[in-house]
C-alpha positions, 0 to 999 in steps of 0.5 A: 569905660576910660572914664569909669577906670580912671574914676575907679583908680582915683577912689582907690587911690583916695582910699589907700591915702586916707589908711596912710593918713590914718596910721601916721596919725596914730603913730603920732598919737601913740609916741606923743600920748605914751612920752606924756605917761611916761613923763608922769610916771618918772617925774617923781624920781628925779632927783635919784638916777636910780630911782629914774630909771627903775620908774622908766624901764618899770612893768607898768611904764613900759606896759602902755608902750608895749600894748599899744605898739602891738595894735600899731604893729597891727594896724601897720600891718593891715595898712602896709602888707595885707594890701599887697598880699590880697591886692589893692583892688580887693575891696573893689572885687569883693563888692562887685562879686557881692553885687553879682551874687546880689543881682543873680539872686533877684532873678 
């Protein structure tokens, strides 16, 4: 029974590494993608401090910065809080109360 535990702790463990890899890869992506949009957006207007910065703070410069940081704000929030407001074993409950309803209506 040690044995399953231990195995059972690794899993979870593995899983909860994989949801921390994924995010900060998605954090990466969403600070490289949107600096090279934005790069584009106000690459033409260099040459006037004025007009730099009315492309920079413009609605549709910021639009993608504020779209996509509302799903990251999201996907962070089913990574870091969600698990410790169900627990991190909560998957495994789930499952193991699905396989119970499964076995019990066999019988």
């Amino acid at each position: 029974m040690k044995h399953q535990d231990s195995i059972s702790k690794l899993q979870r463990a593995k899983s909860r590494v994989e949801k921390l890899k994924k995010f900060y890869t998605h954090l990466g992506i969403y600070f490289i993608i949107n600096s090279v949009i934005t790069g584009f957006k106000v690459s033409n207007n260099l040459d006037s401090w004025d007009a730099f910065q009315a492309d920079l703070l413009s609605f549709s410069t910021l639009s993608s910065w504020i779209i996509w940081g509302i799903i990251l704000v999201i996907h962070a929030f089913t990574v870091f809080v969600l698990p410790s407001l169900l627990g991190y074993d909560w998957e495994e409950r789930k499952i193991e109360k699905y396989m119970q309803e499964e076995l019990n209506s066999k019988k």
